[in-house]
C-alpha positions in Angstrom: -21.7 58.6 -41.1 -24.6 57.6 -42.5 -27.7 58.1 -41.2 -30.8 55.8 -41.5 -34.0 57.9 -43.1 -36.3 58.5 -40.3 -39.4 56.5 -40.2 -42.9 57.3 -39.4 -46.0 55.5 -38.2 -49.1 56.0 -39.4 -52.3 54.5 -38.9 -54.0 52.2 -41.7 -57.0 50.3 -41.2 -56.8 46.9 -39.8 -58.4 45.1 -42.6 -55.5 46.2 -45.2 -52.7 44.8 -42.7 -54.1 41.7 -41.1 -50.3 40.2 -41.3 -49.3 42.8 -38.6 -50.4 42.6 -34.7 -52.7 44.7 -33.5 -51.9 48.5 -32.4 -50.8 48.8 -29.1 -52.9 52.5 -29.4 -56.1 51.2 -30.5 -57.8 52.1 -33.1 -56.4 50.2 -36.3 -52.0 49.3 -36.7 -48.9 51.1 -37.0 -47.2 50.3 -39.6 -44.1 51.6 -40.7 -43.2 54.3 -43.7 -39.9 55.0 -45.1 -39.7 58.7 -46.0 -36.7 57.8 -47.9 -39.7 55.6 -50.3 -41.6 58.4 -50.8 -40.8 62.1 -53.1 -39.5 64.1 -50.4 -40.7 67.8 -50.4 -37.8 70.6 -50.0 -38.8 71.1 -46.3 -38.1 67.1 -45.5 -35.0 67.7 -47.5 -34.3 70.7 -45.4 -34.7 69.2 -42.5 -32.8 66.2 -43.3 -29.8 68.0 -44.3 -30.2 70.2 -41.0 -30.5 66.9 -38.7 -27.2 65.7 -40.4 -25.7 68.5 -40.3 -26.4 69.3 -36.7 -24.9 65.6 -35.6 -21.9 66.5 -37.3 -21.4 69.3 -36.2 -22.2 68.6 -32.5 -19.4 65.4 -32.4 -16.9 67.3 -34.1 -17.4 70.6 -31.1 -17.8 67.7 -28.3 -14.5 66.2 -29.1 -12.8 69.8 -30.0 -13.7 70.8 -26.5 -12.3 67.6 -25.0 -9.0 68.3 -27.1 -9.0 71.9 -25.4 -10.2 71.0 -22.1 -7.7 68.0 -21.7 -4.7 69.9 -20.1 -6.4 71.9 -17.9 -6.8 69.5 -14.3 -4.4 66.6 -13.0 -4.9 63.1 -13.0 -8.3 62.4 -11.3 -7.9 59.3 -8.5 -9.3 56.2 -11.1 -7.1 57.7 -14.3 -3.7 57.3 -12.7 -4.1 53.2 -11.9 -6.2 53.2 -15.8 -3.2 54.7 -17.6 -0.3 53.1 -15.5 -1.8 49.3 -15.8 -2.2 50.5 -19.7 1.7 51.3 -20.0 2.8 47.9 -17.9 0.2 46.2 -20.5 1.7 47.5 -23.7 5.1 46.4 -22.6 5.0 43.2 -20.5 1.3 42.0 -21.6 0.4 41.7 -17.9 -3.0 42.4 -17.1 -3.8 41.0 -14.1 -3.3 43.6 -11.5 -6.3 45.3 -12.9 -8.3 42.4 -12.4 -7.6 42.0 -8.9 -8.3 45.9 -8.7 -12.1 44.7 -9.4 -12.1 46.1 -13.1 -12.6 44.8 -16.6 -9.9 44.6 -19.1 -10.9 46.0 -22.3 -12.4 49.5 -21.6 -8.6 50.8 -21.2 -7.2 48.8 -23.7 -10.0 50.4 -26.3 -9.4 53.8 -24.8 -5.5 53.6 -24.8 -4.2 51.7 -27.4 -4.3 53.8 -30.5 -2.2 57.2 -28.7 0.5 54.5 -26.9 1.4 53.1 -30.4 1.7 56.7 -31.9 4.0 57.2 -28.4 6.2 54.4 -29.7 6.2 55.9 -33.6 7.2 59.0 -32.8 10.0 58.1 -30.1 8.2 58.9 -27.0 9.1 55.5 -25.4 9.5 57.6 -21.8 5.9 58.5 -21.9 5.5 54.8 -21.6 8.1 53.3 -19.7 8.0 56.1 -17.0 4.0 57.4 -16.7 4.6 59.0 -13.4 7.2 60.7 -14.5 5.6 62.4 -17.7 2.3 62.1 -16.6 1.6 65.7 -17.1 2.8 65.5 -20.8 1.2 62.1 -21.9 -2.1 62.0 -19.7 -4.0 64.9 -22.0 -3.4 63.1 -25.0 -4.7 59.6 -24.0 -7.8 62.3 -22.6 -7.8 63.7 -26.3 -7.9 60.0 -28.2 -10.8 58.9 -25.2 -12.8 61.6 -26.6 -14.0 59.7 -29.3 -16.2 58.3 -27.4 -18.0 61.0 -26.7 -18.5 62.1 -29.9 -19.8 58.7 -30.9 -22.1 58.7 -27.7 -23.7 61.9 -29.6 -23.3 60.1 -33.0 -25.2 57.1 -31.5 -28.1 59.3 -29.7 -28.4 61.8 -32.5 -29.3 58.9 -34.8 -31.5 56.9 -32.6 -33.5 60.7 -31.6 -33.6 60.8 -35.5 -35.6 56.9 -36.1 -37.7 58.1 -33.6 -38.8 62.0 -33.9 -37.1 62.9 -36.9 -33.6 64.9 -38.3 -34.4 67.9 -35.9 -34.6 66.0 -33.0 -31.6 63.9 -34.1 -29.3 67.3 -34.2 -31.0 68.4 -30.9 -30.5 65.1 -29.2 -26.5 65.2 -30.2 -25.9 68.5 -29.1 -27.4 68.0 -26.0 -25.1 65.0 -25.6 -22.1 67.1 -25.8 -23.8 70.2 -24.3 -24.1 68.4 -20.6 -21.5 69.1 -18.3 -21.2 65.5 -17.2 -21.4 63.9 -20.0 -18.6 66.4 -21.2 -16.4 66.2 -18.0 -16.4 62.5 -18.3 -15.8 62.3 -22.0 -12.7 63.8 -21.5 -11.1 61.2 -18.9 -9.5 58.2 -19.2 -11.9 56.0 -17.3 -14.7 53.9 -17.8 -17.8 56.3 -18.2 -17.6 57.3 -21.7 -17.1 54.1 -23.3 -19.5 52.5 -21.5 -22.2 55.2 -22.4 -21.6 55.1 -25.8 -21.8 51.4 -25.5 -25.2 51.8 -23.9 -26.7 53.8 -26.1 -26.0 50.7 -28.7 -27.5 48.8 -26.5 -31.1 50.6 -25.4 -30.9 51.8 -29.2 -31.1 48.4 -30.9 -33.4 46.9 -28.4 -36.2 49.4 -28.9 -35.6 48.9 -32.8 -36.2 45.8 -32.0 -39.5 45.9 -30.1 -40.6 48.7 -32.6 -39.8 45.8 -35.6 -41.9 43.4 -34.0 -45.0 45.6 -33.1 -45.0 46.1 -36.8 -44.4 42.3 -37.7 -41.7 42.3 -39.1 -40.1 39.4 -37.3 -36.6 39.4 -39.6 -36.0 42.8 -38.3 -37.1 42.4 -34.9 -34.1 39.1 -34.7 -31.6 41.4 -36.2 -32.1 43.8 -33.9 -32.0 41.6 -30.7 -28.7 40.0 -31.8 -27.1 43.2 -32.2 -28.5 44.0 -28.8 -27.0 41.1 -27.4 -23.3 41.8 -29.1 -23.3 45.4 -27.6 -24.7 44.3 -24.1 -21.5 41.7 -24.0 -19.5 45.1 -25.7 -20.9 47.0 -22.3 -20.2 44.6 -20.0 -16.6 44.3 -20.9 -16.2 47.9 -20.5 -18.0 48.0 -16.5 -19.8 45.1 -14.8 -22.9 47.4 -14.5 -23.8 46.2 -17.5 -24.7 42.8 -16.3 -27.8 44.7 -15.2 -28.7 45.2 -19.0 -30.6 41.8 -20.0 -33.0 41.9 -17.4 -33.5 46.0 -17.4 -34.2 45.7 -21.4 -36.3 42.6 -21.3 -38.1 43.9 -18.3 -38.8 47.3 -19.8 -40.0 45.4 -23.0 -42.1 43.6 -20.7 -44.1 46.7 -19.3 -44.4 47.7 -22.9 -46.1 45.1 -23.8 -48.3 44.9 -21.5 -50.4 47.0 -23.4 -51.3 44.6 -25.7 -52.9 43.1 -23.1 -51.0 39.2 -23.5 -49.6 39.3 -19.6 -48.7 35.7 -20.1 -47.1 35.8 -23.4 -45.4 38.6 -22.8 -43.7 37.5 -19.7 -42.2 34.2 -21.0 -40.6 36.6 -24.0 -39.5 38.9 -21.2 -37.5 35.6 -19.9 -36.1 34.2 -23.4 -35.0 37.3 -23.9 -33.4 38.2 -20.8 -31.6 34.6 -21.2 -30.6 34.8 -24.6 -28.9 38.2 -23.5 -27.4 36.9 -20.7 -25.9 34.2 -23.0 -24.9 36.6 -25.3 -23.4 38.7 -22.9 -21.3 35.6 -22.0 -19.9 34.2 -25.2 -19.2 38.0 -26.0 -17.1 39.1 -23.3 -15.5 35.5 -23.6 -14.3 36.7 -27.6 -13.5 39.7 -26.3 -10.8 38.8 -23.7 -9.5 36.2 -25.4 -10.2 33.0 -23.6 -8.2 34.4 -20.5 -8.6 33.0 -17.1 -8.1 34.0 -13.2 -8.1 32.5 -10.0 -10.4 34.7 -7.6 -8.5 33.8 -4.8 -4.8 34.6 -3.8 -4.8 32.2 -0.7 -5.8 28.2 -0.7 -7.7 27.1 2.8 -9.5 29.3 5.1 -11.0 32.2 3.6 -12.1 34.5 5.9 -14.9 36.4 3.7 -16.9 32.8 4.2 -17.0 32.9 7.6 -20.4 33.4 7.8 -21.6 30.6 5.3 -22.5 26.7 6.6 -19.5 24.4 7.0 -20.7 22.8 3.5 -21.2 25.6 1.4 -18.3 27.2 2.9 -15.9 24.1 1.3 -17.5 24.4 -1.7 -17.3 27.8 -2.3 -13.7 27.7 -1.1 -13.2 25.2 -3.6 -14.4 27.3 -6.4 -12.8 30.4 -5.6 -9.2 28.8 -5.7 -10.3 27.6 -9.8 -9.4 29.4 -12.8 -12.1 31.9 -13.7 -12.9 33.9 -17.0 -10.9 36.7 -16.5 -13.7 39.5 -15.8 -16.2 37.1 -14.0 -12.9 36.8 -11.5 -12.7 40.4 -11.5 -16.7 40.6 -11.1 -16.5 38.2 -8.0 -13.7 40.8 -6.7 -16.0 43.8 -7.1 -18.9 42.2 -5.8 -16.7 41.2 -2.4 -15.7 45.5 -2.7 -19.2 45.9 -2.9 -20.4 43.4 0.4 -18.1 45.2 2.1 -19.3 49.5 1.7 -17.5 52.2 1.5 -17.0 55.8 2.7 -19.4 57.9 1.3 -20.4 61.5 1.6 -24.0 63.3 1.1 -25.0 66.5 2.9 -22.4 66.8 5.2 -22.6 63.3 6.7 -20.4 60.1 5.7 -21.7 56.5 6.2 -19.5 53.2 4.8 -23.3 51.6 3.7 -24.7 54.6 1.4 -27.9 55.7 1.1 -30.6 54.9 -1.2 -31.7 58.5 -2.3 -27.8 59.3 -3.0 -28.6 59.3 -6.9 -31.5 60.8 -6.7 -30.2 63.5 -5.0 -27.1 63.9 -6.8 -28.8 64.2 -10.1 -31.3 67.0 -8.6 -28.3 69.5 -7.9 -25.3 68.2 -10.2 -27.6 68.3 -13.5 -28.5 72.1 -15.3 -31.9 73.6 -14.3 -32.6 73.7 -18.0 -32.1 69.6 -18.4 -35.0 69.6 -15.4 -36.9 72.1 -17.4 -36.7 70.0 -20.7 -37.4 67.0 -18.6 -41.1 68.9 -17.4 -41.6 70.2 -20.4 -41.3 66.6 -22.1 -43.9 65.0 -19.7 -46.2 67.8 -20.0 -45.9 67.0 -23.7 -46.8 63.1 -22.9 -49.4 64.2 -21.0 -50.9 66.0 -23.9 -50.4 63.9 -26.4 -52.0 61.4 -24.3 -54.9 63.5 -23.6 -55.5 64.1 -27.2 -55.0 60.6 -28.0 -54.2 62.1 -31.8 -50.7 60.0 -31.8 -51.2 57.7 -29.0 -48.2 56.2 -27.5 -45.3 54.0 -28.9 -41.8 52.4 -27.3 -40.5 56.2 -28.0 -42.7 57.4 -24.7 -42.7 54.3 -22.8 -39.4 52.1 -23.4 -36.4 54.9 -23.2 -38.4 56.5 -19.8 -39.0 52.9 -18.4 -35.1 52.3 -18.9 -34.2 55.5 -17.1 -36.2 54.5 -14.3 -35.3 51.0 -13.9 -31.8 51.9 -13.7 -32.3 54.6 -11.2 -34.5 52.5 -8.7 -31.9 49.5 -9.9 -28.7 51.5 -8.4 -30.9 52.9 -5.4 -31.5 49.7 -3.6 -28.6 48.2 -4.9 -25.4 50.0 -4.4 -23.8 50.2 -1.2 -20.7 52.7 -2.4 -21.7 56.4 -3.4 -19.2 58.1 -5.3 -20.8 59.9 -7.2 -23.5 61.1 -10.1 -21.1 59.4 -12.8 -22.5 55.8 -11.9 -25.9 56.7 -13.6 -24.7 58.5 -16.6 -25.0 55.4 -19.1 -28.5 56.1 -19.1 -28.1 59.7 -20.2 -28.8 59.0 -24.2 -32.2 56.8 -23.2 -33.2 60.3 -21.4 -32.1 62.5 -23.9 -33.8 60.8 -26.3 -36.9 61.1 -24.7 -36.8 64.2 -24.2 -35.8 65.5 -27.9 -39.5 63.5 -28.3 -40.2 67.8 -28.1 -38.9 68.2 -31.0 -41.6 65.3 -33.2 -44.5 66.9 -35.3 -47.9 66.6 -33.2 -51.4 68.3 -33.6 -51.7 68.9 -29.8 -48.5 71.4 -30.1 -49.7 73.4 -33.2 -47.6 70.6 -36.2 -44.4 70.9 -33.3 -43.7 74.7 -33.1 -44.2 75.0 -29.9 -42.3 72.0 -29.0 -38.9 73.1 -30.9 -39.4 76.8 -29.5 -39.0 75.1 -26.3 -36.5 72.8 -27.0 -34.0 76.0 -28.5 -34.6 77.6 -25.3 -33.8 74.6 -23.1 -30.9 74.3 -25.1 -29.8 77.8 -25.3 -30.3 77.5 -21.4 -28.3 74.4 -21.1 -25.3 75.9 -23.2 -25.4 78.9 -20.9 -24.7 76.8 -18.0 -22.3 74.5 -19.2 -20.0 77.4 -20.8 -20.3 78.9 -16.8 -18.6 76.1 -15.1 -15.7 75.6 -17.9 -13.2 74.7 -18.0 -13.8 72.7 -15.4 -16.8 70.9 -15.7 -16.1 67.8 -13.4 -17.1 70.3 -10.2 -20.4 71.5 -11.8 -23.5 72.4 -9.5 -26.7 74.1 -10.3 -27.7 77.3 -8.7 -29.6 75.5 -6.7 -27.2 74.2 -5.1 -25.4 77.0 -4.9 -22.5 76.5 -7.6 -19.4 74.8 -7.1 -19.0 77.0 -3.7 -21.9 74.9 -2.2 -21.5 72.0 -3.6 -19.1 71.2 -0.9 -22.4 71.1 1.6 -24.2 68.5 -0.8 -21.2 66.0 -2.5 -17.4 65.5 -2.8 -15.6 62.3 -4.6 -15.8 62.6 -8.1 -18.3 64.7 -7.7 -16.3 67.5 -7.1 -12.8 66.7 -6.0 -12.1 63.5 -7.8 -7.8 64.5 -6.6 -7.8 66.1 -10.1 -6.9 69.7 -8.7 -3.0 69.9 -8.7 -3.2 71.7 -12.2 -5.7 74.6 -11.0 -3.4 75.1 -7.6 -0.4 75.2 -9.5 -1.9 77.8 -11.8 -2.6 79.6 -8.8 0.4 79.5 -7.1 2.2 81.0 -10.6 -0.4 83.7 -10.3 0.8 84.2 -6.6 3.6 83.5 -5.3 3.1 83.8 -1.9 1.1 80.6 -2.1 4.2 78.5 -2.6 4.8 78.5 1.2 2.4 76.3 1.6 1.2 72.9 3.6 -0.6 70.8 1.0 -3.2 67.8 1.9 -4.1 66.3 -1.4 -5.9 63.6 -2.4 -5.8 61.3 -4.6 -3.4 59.0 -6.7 -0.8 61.2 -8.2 1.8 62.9 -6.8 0.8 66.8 -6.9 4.5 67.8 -7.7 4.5 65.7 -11.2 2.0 68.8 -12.0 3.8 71.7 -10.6 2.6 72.3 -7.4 5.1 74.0 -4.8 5.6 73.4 -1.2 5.3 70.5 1.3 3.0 67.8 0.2 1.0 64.9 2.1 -1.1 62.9 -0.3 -3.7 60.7 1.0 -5.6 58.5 -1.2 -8.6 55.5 -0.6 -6.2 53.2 1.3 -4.4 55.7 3.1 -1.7 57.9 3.9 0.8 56.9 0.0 3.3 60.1 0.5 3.8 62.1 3.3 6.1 65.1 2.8 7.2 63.8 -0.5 7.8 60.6 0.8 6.4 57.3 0.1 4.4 55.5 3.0 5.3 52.2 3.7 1.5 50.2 3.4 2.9 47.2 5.0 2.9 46.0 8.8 4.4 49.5 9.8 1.9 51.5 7.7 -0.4 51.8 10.7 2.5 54.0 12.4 2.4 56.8 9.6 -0.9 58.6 10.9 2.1 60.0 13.8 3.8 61.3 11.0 1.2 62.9 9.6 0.8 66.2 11.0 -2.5 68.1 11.8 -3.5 71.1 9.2 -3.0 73.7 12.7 0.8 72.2 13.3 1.6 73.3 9.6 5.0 75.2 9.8 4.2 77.3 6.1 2.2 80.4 6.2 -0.7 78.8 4.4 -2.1 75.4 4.5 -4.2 73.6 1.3 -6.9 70.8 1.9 -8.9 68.9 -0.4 -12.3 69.2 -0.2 -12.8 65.3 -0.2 -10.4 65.5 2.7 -12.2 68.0 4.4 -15.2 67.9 3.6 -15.7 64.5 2.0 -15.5 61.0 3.3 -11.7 60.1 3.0 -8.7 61.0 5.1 -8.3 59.5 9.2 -11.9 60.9 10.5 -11.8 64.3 12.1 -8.3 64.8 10.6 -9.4 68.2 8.8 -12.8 68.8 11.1 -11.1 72.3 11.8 -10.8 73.9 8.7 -14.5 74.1 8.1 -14.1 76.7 10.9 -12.2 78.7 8.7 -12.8 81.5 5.9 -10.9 80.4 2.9 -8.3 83.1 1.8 -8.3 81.4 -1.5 -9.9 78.7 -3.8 -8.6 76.8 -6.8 -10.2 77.6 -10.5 -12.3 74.4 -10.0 -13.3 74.6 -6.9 -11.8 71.3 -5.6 -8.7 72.4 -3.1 -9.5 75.2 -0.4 -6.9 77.6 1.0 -6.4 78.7 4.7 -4.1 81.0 6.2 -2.1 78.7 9.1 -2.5 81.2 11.5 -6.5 80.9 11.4 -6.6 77.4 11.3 -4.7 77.3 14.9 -6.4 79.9 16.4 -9.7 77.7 15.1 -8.1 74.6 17.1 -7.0 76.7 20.0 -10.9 77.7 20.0 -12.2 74.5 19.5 -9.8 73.1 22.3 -10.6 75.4 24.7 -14.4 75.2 24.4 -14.2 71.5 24.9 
């Protein structure tokens, strides 16, 4: 990899650039020197060679530990449908169930690819043509390929934390990619997080080297820049639709940046043309990238009930549309966005709405990230504030653009989702927010030249290494101490927040370690069959739709599904001596409501490693019902 040599902006007077528009600081321009133009002493050598080194050598640990923690949980709920439509792709070319599913084409296909073609070199057709079958062999090896994209995401972040504060803050900004447990959980799954993370870092990357290019004048660079923008935001939106959200959040950010040049007007109509030349961008790019392909929204002709509520006009017209070939992922957007109308279950602090709530993300990210991410993230706007004060370095698109893009998303996903799985719908924005805060790290007069800066970013670090290497291997469940851990994070989340169906592995482990646990009641959910993994004993799994086995068996989800909740029995009617729930059963929004009310009556005599699936002793649980039935 080669890294760009870091830049720095210094102040000239304003009569020796007169080409270049004026400083958004005040005070004469910014324009920009190359360190690589200039001798370099041996402590900017040092440093270089530090900063590159440190990149390296952060990708290189992120993806080790992906390879190492890749065996150690099941299939989580989204990586089962991922890696089964993959298999049916690479043999039949169909691609369309995925679609109607609500979900882009390419994220999988990116993610997938490479490992299935080494599963047909080295005569592991099986892996293929049966997934569920060997889907405890094959699944930890597509994890291990997916990986890669972490290690760019830290690649990509370390570089851009370089052009702005330097190598040091480069090395620090990629280890803290790969140091944060949810950035490290989800580079290590087969689903659409990771690549669309790394994809977003391209995106918020090239669109502030852009606004920096034309602050300086330097209008060649400032068009280079935006076009690679727009050829990563159509990259990001072929991996999740969120990124339809990108034009307007990066030309409306630029917009507030701007403002400080005090042209309200101007600035606003670039604002638009750029939002619209992103948009088209965004368009033409996704078209390249799936090929031309088309789908009809619509599986019925005639009445369509979901337009109902529309006038008699509008509701022919849209009917008419909607029965028309589409561009393949604008069909599968229209099938998300009908998901989304509609809600879903979701869970915070012990209550479960279909609607949401708007401080969901806001919350989650107060007790899923490490206490020492929130103390980097005070002591960077204390640094802000001081810099400010001091007015020695003024402020550039490093303060401003990255923190304005964090926020936008943030207030963006508030107000506008209606389903709350979980903390993993806001981690694209995790390299804008690491950047800024690796701004620690820059050389400033206020700080004593940056010394007190680094000090604190090693600390925060050291901190934020300590409480990652606490929750492994398991890092999908983690939970501050403020929330109490995984033990308490029960109280606050659930989905993939902490039981994302992914614990079969840990139970299984457990139930080796004792074997008294194999007479045992299991209530799973999920997507894959707890069995395929090793687990032991009768087994009802229960998934988004429904009840899809029940005692091993597979549930009819036709007319005469509604007729399996009768053979479904209650946790207290289990006939082994213990009884396993899920915690997203239990104490999450999923299952048939009040199904597993019970068991949060009960101590559990044992947990699994990660903290997803809780065990009760039978015997409790019924004399918890027999309680709760008598008092009512």
């Amino acid at each position: 990899m080669v890294v760009p040599p870091p830049c720095e902006l210094r102040k000239t007077s304003a009569s020796a650039t007169e080409s270049v528009p004026s400083s958004w600081v005040g005070g004469g321009v910014e324009t920009e020197v190359c360190l690589a133009a200039e001798p370099r002493s041996g402590a900017e050598a040092w440093s270089r060679n530090v900063g590159l080194g440190a990149i390296v050598a952060a990708c290189l640990t992120g993806w080790g530990m992906v390879w190492i923690l890749a065996d150690r949980v099941s299939a989580t709920y989204d990586e089962v449908a991922y890696q089964d439509q993959a298999a049916r792709w690479w043999r039949t070319g169909e691609d369309e169930t995925i679609s109607r599913m609500g979900s882009p084409v390419t994220f999988w296909k990116l993610q997938q690819t490479v490992p299935l073609a080494i599963f047909d070199l080295v005569g592991l057709d099986c892996w293929i043509d049966q997934p569920a079958q060997h889907r405890a062999e094959s699944l930890p090896w597509l994890r291990r390929a997916s990986g890669v994209f972490l290690a760019l995401t830290a690649a990509l972040t370390g570089v851009w934390a370089w052009r702005i504060a330097g190598p040091i803050a480069g090395g620090f900004a990629a280890w803290m990619t790969v140091l944060s447990p949810n950035l490290l959980a989800h580079g290590g799954l087969i689903t659409m997080e990771s690549p669309l993370t790394a994809a977003s870092a391209v995106v918020f990357w090239t669109a502030w080297e852009a606004l920096r290019a034309r602050n300086q004048g330097r209008a060649a660079a400032a068009r280079r820049w935006w076009l690679a923008t727009g050829l990563s935001v159509g990259l990001a939106f072929s991996l999740k639709f969120t990124a339809l959200l990108y034009p307007w959040l990066v030309a409306g950010c630029g917009w507030v940046v701007e403002l400080r040049r005090g042209e309200v007007a101007a600035a606003a109509w670039r604002a638009l043309a750029r939002g619209l030349g992103l948009m088209m961008s965004l368009v033409l790019v996704n078209l390249l990238l799936t090929g031309g392909a088309t789908l009809v929204p619509s599986r019925h002709q005639g009445a369509h009930p979901v337009l109902e509520r529309l006038p008699e006009p509008a509701r022919r017209g849209v009917g008419w549309l909607i029965e028309r070939p589409w561009p393949r992922d604008w069909a599968a957007l229209a099938i998300q966005l009908q998901h989304q109308r509609g809600g879903g279950p979701s869970y915070l602090l012990g209550e479960v709405r279909d609607r949401g709530w708007r401080e969901y993300y806001l919350l989650a990210l107060v007790v899923k990230m490490p206490l020492a991410v929130w103390g980097l993230l005070a002591a960077r706007a204390w640094w802000s504030w001081v810099e400010w004060r001091e007015s020695t370095q003024g402020r550039t698109q490093a303060d401003l653009f990255a923190p304005l893009v964090v926020m936008g998303f943030l207030a963006i996903a508030s107000l506008g989702s209606s389903r709350n799985y979980g903390m993993r719908y806001v981690l694209p924005v995790a390299p804008a927010a690491i950047v800024w805060v690796a701004g620690l790290l820059r050389a400033s007069r206020p700080l004593g030249g940056g010394r007190l800066g680094r000090a604190a970013g090693l600390a925060g670090l050291t901190a934020l290494a300590s409480a990652t290497a606490s929750c492994l291997p398991y890092p999908l469940t983690f939970f501050n101490t403020l929330a109490g851990g995984v033990s308490g994070g029960a109280w606050w989340l659930a989905d993939s927040n902490l039981d994302w169906g992914q614990g079969a592995r840990p139970l299984a482990e457990c139930q080796a370690q004792r074997p008294e646990l194999t007479d045992l009641t299991l209530f799973a959910f999920g997507d894959a069959d707890p069995a395929e993994f090793g687990v032991v004993g009768v087994i009802h799994l229960i998934d988004a739709h429904g009840f899809k086995r029940i005692d091993g068996r597979l549930v009819d989800r036709g007319p005469q599904a509604g007729a399996s909740r009768q053979c479904l029995p209650r946790p207290e009617f289990s006939a082994t001596r213990y009884v396993a729930v899920s915690l997203s059963l239990s104490h999450g929004p999923w299952g048939p409501p009040g199904w597993f009310a019970v068991v949060r009556q009960v101590q559990p005599i044992a947990v699994t490693p990660d903290g997803s699936i809780w065990i009760y002793e039978t015997q409790a649980v019924r004399q918890a019902a027999q309680s709760q039935t008598n008092s009512n």
